[in-house]
DRENKOL-593837 format. One line per field, with one value per residue: residue in three letters; x, y, z of N, C-alpha, C in turn. Coordinates in pm, whole numbers. Example, Ala and Ser with C-alpha at 12.3 -4.5 7.8 and 13.67 -1.06 7.14 Angstrom:
% DRENKOL-593837
r c(Ala Ser)
n_px c(1319 1285)
n_py c(-569 -225)
n_pz c(780 708)
ca_px c(1230 1367)
ca_py c(-450 -106)
ca_pz c(780 714)
c_px c(1320 1290)
c_py c(-330 3)
c_pz c(780 787)
END
This chain:
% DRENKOL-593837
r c(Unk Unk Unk Unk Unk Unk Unk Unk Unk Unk Unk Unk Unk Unk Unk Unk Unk Unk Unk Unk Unk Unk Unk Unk Unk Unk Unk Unk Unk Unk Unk Unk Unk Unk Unk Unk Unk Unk Unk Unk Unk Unk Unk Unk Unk Unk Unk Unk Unk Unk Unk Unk Unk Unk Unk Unk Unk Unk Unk Unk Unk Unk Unk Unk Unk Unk Unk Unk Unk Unk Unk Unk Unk Unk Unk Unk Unk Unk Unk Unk Unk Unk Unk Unk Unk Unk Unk Unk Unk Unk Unk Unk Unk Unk Unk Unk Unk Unk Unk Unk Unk Unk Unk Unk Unk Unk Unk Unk Unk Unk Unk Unk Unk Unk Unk Unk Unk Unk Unk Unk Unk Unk Unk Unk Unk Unk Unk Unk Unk Unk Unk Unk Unk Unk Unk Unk Unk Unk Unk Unk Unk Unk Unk Unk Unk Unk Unk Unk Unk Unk Unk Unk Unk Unk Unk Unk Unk Unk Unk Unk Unk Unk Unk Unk Unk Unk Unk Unk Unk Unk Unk Unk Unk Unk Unk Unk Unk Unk Unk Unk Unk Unk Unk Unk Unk Unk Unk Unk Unk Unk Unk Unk Unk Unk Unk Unk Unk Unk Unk Unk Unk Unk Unk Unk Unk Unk Unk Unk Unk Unk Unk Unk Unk Unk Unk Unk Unk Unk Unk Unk Unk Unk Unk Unk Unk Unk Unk Unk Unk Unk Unk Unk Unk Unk Unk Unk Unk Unk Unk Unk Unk Unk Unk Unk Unk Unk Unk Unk Unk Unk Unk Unk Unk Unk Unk Unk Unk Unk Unk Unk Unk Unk Unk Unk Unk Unk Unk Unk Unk Unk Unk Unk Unk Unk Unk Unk Unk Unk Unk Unk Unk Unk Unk Unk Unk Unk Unk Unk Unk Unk Unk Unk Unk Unk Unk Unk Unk Unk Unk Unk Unk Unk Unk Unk Unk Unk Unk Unk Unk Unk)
n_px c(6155 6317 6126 6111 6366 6307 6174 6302 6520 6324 6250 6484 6527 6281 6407 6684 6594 6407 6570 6741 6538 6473 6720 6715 6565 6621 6864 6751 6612 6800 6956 6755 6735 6981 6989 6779 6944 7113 6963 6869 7125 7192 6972 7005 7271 7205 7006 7168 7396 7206 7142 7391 7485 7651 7881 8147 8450 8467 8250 8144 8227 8141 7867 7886 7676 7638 7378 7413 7609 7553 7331 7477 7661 7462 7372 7568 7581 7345 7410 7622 7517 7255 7428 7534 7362 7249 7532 7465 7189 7253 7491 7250 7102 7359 7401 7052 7116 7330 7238 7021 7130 7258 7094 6895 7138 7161 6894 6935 7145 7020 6760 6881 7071 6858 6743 6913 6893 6689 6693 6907 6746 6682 6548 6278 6294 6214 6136 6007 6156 6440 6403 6341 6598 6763 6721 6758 7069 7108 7050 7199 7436 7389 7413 7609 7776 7693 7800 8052 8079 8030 8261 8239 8357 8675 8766 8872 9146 9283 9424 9713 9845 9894 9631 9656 9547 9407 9577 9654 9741 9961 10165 10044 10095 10266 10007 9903 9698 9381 9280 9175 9159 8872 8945 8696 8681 8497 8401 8158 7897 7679 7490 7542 7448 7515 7256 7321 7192 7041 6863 6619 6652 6795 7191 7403 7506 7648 7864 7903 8014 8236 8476 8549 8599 8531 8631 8546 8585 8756 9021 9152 9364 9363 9094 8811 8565 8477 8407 8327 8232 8324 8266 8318 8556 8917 8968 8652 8446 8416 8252 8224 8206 8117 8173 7919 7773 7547 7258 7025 6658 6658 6899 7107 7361 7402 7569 7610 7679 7734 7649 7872 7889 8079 8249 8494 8575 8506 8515 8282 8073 7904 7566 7299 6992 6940 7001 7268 7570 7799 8103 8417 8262 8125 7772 7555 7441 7116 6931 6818 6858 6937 7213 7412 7707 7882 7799 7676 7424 7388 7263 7303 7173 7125 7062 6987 7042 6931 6740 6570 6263 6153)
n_py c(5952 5922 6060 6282 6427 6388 6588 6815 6790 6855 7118 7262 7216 7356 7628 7667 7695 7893 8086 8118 8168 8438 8573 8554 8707 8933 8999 9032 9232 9464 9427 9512 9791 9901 9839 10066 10278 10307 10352 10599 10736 10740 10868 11135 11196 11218 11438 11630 11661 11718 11924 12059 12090 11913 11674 11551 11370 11219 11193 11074 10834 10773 10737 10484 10263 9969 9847 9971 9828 9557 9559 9657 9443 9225 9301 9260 8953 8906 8979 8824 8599 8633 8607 8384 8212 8296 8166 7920 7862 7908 7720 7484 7506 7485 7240 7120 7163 6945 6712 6655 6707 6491 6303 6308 6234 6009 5899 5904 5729 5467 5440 5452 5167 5022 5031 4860 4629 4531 4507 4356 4071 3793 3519 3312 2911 2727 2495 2611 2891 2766 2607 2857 3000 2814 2809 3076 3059 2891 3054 3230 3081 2973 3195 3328 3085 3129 3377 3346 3104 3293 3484 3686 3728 3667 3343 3130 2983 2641 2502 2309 2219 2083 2061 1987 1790 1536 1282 1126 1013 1182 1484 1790 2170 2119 2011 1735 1490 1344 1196 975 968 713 492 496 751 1003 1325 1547 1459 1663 1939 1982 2147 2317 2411 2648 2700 2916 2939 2934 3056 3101 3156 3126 2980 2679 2547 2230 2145 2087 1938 1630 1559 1704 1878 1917 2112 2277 2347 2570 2600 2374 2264 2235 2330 2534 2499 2679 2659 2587 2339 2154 1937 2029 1859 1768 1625 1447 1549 1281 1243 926 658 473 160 -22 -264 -302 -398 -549 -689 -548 -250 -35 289 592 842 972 1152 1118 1141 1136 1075 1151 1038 1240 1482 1537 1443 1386 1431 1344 1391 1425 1219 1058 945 652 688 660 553 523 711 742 1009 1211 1418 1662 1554 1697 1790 1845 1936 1872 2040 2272 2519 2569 2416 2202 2180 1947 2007 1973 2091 1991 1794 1990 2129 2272)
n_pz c(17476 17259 17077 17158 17069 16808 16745 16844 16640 16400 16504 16480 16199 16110 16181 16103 15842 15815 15910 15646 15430 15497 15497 15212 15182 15260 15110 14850 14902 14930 14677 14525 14621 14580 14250 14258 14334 14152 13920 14008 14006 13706 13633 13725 13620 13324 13335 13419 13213 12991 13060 13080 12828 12723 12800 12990 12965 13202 13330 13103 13121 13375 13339 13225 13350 13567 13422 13188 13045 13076 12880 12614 12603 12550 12361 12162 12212 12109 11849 11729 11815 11625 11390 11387 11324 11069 10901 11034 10877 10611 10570 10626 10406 10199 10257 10187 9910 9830 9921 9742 9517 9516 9534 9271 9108 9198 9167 8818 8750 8907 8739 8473 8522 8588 8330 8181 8331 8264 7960 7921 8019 8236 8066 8175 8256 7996 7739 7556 7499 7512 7243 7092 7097 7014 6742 6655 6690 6463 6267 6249 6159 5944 5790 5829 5735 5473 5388 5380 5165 4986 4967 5150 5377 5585 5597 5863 5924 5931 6264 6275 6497 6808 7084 7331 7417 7648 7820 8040 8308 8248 8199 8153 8116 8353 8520 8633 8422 8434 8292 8006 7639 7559 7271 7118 7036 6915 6720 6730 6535 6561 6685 6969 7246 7584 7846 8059 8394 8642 8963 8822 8561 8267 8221 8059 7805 7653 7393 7267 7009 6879 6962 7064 7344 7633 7906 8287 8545 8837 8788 8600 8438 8263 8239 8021 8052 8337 8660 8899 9194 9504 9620 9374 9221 9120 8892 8782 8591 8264 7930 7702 7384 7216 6957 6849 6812 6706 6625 6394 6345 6099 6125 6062 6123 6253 6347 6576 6717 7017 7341 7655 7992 8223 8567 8699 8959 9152 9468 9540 9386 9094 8931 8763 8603 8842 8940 9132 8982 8924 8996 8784 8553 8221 8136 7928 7773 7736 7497 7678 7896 8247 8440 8734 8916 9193 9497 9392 9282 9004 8705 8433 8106 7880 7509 7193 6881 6617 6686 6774 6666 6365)
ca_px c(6284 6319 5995 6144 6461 6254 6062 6384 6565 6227 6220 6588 6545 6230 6423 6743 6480 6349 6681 6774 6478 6486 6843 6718 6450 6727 6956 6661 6593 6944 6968 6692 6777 7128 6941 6707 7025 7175 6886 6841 7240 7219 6887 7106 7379 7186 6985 7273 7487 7119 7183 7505 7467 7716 7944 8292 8502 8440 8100 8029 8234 8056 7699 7873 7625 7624 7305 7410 7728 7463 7269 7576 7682 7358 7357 7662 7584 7276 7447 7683 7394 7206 7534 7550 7232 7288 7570 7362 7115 7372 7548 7136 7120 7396 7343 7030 7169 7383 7117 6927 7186 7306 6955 6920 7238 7125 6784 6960 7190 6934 6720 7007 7081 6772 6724 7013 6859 6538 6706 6905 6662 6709 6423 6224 6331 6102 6177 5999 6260 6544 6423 6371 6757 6877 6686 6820 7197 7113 7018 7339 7557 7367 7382 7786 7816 7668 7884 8216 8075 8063 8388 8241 8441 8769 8753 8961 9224 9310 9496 9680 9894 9857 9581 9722 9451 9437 9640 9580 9881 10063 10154 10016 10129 10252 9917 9884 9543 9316 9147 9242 9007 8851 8972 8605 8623 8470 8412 8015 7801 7591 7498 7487 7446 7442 7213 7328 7065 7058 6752 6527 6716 6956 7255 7455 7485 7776 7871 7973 8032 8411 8590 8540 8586 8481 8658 8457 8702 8795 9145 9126 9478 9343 8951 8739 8442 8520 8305 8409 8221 8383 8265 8382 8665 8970 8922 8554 8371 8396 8134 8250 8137 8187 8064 7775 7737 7379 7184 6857 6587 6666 7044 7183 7454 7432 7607 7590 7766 7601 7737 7860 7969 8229 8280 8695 8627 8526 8480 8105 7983 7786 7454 7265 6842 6900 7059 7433 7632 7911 8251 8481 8168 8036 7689 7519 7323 6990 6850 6678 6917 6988 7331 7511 7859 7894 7722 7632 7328 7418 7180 7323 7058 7150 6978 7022 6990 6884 6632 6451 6149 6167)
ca_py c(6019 5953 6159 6490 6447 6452 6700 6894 6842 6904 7281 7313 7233 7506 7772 7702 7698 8027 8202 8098 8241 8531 8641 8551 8816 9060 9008 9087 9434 9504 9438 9620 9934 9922 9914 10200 10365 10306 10401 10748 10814 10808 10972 11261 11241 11216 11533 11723 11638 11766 12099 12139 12074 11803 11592 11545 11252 11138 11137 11008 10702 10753 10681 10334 10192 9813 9813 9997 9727 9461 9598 9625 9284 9135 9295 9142 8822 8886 8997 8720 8460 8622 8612 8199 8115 8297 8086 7756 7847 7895 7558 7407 7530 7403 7054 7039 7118 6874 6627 6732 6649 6334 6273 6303 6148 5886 5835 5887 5586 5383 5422 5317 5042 4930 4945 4772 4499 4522 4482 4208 4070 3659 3470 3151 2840 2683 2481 2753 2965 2737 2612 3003 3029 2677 2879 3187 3060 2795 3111 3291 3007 2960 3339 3300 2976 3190 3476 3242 3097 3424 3518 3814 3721 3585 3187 3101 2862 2545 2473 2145 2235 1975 2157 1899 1654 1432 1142 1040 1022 1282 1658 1938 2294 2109 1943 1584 1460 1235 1175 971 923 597 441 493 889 1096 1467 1484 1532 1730 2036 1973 2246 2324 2540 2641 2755 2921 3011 2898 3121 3102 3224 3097 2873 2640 2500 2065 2063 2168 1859 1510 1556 1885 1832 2017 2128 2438 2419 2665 2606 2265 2217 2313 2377 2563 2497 2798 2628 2558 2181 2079 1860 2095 1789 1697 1501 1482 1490 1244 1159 824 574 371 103 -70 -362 -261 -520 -676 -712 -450 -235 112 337 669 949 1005 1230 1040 1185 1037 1139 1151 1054 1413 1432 1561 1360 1435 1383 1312 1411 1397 1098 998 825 629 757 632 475 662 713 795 1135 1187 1537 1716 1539 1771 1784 1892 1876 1890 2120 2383 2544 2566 2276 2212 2140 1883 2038 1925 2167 1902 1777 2071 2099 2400)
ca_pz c(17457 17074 17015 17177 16988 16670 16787 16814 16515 16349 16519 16440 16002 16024 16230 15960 15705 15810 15873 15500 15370 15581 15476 15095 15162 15276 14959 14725 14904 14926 14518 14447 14640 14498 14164 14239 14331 14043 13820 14017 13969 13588 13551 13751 13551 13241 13294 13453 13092 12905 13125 13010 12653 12669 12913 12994 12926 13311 13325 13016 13184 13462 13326 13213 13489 13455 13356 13006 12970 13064 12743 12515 12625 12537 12194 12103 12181 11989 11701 11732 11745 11441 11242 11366 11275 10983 10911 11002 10742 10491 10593 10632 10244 10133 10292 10136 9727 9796 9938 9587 9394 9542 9514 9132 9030 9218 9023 8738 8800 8916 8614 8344 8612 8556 8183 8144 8341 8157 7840 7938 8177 8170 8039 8222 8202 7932 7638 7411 7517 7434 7115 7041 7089 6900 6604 6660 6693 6342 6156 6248 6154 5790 5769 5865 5569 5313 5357 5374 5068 4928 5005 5210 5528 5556 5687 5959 5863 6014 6305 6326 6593 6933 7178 7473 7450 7757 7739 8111 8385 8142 8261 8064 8168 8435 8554 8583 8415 8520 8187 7866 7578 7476 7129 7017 7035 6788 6739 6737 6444 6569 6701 7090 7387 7723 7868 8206 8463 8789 9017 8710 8447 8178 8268 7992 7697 7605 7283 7254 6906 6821 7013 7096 7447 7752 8069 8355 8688 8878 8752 8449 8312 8177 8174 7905 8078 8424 8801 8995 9275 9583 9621 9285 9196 8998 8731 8850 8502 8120 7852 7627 7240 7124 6872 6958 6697 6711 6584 6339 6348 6022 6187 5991 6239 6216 6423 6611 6789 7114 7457 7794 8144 8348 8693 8755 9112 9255 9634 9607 9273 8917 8916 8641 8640 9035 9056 9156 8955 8970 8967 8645 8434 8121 8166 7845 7803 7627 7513 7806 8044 8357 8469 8818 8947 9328 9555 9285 9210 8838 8645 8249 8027 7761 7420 7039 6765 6542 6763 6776 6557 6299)
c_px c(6313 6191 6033 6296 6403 6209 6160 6428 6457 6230 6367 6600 6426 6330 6550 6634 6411 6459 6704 6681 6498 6611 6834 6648 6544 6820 6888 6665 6706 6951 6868 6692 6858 7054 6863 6798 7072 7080 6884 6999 7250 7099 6939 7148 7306 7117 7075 7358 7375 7115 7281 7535 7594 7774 8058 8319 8485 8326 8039 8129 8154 7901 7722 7851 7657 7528 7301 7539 7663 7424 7380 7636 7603 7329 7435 7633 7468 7289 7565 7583 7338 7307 7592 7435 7236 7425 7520 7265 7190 7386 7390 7134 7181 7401 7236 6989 7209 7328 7043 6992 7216 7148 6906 7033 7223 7017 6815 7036 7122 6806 6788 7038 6942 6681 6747 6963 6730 6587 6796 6905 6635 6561 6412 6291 6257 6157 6118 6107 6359 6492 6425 6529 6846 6831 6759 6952 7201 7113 7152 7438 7525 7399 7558 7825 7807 7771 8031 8217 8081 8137 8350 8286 8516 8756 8852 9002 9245 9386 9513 9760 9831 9776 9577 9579 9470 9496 9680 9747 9980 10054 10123 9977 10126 10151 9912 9752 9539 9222 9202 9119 8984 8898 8864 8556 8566 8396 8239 7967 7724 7550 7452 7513 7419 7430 7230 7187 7087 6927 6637 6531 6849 6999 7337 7461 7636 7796 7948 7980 8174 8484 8504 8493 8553 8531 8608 8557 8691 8919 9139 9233 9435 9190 8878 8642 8456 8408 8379 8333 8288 8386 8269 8519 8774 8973 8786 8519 8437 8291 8237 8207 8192 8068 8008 7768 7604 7343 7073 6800 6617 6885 7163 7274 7484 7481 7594 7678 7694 7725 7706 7941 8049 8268 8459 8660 8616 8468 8322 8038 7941 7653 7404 7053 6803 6946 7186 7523 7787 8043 8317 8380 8096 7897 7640 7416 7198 6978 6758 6749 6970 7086 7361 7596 7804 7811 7666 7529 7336 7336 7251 7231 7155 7071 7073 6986 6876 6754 6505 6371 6166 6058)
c_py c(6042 6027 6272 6525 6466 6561 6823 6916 6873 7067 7345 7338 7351 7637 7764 7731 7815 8104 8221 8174 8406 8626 8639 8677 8963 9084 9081 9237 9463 9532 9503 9720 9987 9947 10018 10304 10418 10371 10547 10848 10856 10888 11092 11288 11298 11396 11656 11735 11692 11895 12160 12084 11953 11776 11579 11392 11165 11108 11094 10875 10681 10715 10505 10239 9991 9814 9852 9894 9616 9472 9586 9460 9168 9155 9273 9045 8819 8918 8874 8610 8499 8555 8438 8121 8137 8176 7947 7728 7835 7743 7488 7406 7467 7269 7009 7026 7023 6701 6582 6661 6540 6219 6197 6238 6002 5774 5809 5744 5498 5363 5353 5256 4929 4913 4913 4642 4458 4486 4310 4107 3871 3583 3344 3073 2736 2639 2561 2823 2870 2725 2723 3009 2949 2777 2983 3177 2954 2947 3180 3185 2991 3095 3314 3205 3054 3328 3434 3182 3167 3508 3731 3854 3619 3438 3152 2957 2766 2534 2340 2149 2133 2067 2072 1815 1593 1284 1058 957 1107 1346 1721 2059 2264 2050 1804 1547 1323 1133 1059 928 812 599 466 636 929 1208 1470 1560 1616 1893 2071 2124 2235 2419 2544 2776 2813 3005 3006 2973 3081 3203 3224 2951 2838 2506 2332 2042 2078 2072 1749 1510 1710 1788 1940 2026 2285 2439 2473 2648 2443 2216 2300 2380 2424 2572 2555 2750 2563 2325 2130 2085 1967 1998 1679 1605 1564 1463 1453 1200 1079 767 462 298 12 -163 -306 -420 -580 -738 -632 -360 -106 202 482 748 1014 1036 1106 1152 1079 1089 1087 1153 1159 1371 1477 1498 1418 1323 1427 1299 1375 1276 1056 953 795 663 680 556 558 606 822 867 1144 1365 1551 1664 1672 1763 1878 1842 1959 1956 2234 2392 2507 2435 2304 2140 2049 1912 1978 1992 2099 1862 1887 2111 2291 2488)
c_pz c(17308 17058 17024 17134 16868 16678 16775 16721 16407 16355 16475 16264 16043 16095 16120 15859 15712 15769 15717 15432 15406 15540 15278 15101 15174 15171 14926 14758 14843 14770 14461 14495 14555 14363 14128 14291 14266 13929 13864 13938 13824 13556 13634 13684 13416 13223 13359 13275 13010 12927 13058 12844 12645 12821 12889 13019 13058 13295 13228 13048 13324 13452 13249 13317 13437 13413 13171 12994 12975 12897 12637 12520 12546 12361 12138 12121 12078 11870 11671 11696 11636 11352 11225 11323 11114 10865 10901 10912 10646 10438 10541 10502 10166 10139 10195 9981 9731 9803 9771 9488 9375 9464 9349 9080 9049 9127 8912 8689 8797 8798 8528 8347 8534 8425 8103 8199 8271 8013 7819 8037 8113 8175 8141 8135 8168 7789 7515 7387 7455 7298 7046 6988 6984 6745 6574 6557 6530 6229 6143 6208 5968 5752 5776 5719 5488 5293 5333 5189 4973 4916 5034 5348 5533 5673 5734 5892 5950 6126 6363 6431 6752 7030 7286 7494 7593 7726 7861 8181 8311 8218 8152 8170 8292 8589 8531 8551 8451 8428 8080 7771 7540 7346 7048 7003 6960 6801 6691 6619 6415 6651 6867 7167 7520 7758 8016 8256 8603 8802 8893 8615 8388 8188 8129 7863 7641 7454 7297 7116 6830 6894 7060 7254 7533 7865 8173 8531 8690 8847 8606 8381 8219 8089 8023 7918 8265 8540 8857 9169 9376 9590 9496 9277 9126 8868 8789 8761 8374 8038 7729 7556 7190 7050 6933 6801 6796 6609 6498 6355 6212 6034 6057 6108 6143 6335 6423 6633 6896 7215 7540 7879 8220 8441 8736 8906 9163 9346 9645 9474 9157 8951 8810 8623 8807 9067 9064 9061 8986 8932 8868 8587 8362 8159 8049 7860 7662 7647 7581 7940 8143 8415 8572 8890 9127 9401 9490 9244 9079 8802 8486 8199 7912 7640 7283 6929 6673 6564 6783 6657 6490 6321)
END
């Protein structure tokens, strides 16, 4: 029973499936009679209007078959599309001057970019290199004396005016410090530096010889020496110069002026050639010591003018 139901609607899709074709086949004539109708009517008209040397205002609407408004149709749009492509070249053109130019201003840029960094392109970090620099900055300072002495540049005058020292539970500008200086301060003899470092370059170079004490914090209205790093203290350490008196072997007692660090208690520490130390105890520094405050790349080099060999 199900077999001769398929069997039926089987003979029913080809006999639709014929008719359909069957009535497609009848369109087509149909449309192409009509157009060989249409083609005979204007080649009538056309040589009836060549008979009479011209045509009247009907029949020359009357030979507007569709197939000639087809044709006009089609050559507008194709004069329309030339005149957009036209157009898109144009546009394509000017896109790519401006490509061109972007182009070039760019190189140009990027060249002077980069020989600006070529020029000041930061050296390894190698004590050739510093002592290079302690030389450098000695010759500019004798070169500076002799012209002062020579009264070929006017010498900055004194100021004795108070520059708010630390004086340790005090306020200055409103800040309470954390600091006060030992009784055995003194303003250092000598010609110390620190060479700061990042990623195994000098970044910068800082001067220890113009005050007794350097307080190192992220609060800038007080320190001297500023850690913009997040994990330091706003009053993290100080490098402090005091006197060191000393024994000689025949008990003679000669004394010094030598740097210490002091960690004010910051919540992530000072370390000192990698190692910890302890929070409020000076901890005397030697040339070449390595210095970092809290989580901070940054390393300070401890260097000594003096120390370095001419």
């Amino acid at each position: 029973m199900s077999e001769h139901r398929s069997e039926e609607r089987s003979h029913a899709h080809h006999h639709h499936r014929r008719r359909e074709h069957n009535s497609d086949e009848r369109r087509k004539r149909e449309d192409h009679r009509k157009n060989e109708d249409d083609q005979r009517h204007h080649q009538h008209h056309h040589h009836r209007r060549h008979q009479n040397g011209g045509s009247s205002r009907h029949e020359s609407q009357a030979e507007q078959t569709p197939y000639r408004r087809h044709d006009e149709m089609v050559d507008r749009r194709s004069s329309s599309h030339r005149s957009r492509h036209r157009e898109d070249d144009d546009n394509e053109g000017r896109r790519q001057r401006r490509r061109r130019d972007d182009r070039t201003r760019r190189d140009q840029g990027s060249s002077s970019r980069r020989e600006d960094r070529n020029d000041g392109e930061l050296q390894p970090m190698t004590y050739e290199v510093i002592n290079e620099r302690i030389k450098h900055e000695r010759l500019n300072s004798q070169e500076q004396k002799f012209r002062q002495e020579e009264g070929l540049e006017e010498r900055e005058l004194p100021n004795y005016q108070t520059s708010g020292a630390l004086q340790g539970d005090k306020l200055y500008k409103g800040v309470s410090l954390q600091y006060a200086e030992p009784a055995d301060a003194r303003k250092p003899d000598k010609s110390y530096r620190l060479y700061v470092f990042k990623a195994g370059e000098i970044i910068d170079t800082i001067r220890l010889d113009q005050q007794s004490v350097y307080v190192l914090g992220r609060d800038r209205t007080i320190v001297d020496i500023p850690l913009d790093h997040p994990s330091c203290s706003k009053q993290h350490a100080a490098i402090q110069f005091r006197l060191v008196l000393e024994e000689g072997f025949l008990g003679e007692t000669t004394d010094r002026v030598a740097p210490f660090v002091y960690d004010l208690q910051s919540a992530n520490g000072t370390t000192v050639n990698g190692e910890k130390i302890t929070g409020r105890e000076y901890v005397e520094l030697k040339v070449k010591d390595m210095l970092c405050f809290g989580q901070s790349s940054r390393e300070y080099l401890l260097m000594c003018e003096e120390d370095v060999k001419s």
